[in-house]
MMTF fields as JSON, N, C-alpha, C and O atoms, coordinates in Angstrom:
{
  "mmtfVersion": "1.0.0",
  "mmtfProducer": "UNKNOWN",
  "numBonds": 203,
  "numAtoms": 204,
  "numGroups": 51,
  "numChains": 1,
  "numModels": 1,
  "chainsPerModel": [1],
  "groupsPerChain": [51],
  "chainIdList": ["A"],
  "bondAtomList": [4, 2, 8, 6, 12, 10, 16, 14, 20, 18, 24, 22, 28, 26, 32, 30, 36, 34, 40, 38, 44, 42, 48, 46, 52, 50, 56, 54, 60, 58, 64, 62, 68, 66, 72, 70, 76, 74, 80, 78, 84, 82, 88, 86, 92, 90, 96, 94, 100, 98, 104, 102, 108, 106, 112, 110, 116, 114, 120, 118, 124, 122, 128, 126, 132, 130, 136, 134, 140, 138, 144, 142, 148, 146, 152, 150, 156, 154, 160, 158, 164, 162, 168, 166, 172, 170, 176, 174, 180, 178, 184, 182, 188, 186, 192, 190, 196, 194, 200, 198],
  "bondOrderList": [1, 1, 1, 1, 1, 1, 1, 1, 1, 1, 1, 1, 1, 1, 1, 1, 1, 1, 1, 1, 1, 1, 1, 1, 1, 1, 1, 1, 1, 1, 1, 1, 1, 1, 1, 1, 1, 1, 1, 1, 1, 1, 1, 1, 1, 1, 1, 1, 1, 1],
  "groupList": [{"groupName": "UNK", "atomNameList": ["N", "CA", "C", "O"], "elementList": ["N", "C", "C", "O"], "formalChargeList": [0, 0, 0, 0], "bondAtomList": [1, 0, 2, 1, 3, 2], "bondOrderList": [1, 1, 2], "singleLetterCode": "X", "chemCompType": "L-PEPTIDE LINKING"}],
  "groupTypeList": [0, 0, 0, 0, 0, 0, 0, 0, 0, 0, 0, 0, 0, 0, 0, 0, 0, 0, 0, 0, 0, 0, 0, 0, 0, 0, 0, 0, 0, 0, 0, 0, 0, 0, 0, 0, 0, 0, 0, 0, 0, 0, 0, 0, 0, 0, 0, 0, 0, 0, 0],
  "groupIdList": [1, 2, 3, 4, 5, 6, 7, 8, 9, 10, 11, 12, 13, 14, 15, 16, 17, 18, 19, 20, 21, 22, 23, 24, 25, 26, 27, 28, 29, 30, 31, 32, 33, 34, 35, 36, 37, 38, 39, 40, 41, 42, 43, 44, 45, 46, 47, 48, 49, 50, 51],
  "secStructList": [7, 2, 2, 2, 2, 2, 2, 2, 2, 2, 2, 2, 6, 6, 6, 6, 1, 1, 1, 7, 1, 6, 6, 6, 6, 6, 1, 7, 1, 2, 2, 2, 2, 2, 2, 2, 2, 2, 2, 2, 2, 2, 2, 2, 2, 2, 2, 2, 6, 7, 7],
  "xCoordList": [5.685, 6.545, 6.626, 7.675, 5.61, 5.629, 6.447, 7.072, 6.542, 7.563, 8.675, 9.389, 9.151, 10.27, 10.795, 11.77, 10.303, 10.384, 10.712, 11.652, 9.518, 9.436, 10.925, 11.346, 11.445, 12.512, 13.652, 14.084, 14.23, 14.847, 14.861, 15.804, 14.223, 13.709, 14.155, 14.885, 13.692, 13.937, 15.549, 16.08, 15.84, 17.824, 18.47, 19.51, 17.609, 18.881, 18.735, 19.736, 17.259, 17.258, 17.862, 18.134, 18.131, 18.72, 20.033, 20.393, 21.25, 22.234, 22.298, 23.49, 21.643, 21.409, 21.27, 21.715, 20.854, 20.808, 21.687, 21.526, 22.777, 24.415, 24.464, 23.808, 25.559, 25.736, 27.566, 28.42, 27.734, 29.156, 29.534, 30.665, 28.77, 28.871, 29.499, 29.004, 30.226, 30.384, 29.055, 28.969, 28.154, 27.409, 26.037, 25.111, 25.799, 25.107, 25.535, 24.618, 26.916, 27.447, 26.913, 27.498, 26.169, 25.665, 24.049, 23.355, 23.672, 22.372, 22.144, 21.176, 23.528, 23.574, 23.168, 24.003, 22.482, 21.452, 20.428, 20.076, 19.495, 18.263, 17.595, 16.511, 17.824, 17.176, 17.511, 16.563, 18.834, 18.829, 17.785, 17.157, 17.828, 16.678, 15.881, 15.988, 14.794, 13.965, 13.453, 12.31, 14.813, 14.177, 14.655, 13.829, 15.282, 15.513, 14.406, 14.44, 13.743, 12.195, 11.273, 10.373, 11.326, 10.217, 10.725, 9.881, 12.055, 12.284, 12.039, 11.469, 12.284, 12.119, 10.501, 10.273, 9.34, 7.903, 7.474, 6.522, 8.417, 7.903, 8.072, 7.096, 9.657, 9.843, 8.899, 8.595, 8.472, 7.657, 6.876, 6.811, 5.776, 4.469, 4.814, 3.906, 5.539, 5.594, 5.821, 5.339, 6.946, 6.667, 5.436, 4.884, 4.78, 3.16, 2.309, 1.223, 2.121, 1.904, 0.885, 0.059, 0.823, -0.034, 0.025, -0.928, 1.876, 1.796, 1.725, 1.644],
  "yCoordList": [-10.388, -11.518, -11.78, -12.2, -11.557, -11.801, -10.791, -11.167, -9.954, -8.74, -8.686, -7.753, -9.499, -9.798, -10.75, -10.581, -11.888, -12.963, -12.541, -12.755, -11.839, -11.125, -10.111, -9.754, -9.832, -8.703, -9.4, -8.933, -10.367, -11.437, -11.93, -11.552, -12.58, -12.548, -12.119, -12.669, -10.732, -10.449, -9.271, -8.629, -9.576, -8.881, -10.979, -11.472, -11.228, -12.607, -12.651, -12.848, -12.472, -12.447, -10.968, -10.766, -9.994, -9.21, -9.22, -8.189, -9.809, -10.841, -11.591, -11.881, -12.221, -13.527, -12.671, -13.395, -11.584, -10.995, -9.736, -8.845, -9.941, -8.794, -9.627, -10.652, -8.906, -9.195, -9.19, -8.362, -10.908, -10.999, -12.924, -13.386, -13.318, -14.144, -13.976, -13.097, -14.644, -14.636, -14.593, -13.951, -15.272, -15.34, -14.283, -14.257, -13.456, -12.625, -11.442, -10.626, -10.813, -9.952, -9.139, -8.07, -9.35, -9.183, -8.555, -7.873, -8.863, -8.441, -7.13, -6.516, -6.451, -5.357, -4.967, -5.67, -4.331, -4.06, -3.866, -3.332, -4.325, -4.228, -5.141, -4.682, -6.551, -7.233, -6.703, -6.481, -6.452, -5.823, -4.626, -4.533, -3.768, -2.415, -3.469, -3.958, -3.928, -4.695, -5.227, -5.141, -5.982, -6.612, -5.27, -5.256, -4.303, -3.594, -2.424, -1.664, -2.201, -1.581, -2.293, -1.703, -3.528, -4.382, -4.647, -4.715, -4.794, -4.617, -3.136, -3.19, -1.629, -0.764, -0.668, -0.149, -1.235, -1.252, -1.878, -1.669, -2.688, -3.925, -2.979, -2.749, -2.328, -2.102, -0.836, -0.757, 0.136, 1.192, 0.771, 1.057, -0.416, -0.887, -1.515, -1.625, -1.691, -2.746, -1.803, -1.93, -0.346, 0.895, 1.088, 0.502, 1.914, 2.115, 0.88, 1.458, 0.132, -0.937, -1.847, -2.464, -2.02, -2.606, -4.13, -4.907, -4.536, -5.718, -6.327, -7.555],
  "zCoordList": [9.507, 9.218, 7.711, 7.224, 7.008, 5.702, 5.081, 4.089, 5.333, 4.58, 5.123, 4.755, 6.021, 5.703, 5.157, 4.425, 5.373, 4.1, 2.637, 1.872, 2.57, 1.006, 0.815, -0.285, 1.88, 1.969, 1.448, 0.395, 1.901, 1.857, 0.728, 0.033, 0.311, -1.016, -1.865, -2.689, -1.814, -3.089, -3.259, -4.165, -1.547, -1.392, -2.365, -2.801, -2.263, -3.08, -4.109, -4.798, -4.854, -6.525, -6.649, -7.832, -5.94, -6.512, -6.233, -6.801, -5.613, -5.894, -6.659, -6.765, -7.418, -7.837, -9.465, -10.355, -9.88, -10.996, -11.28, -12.115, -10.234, -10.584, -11.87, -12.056, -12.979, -14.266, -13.856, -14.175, -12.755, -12.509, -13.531, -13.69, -13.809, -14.334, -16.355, -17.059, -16.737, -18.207, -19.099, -20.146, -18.607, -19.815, -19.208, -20.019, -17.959, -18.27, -18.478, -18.385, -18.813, -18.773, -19.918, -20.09, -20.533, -22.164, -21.597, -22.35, -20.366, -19.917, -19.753, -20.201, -18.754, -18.484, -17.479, -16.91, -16.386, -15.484, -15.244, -14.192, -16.346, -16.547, -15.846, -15.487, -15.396, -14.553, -13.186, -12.433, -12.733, -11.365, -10.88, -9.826, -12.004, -12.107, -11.622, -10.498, -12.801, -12.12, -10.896, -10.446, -10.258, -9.011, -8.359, -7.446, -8.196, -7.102, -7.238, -6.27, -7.9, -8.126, -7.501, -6.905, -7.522, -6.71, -5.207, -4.313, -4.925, -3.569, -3.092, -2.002, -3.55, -3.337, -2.793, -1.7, -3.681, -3.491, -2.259, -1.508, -2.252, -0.784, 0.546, 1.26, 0.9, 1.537, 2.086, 3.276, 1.102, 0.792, 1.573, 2.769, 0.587, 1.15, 2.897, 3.722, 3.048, 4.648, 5.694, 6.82, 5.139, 5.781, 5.995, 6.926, 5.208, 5.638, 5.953, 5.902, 6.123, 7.02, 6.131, 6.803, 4.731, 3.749, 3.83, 3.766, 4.049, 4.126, 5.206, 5.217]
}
């Protein structure tokens, strides 16, 4: 149950950090990288059954 929470999670901050807004357009995709590296890990870890 917790990994999916956490799944959830972190599918909205990584919505939530597209570069569709005016003023983060200057960011680039470097925060999306970010969270979609850490959603990539979760899902990994909850596969093999860690979380």
């Amino acid at each position: 149950m917790l990994g999916i929470i956490l799944i959830v999670i972190l599918v909205m901050a990584l919505l939530g950090v597209l570069p569709r807004w005016s003023h983060s357009r200057e960011w680039g995709y470097a925060p999306t990288g970010g969270v979609g590296l850490i959603l990539v890990i979760v899902v990994i870890l909850l596969l093999l059954g860690r979380i």
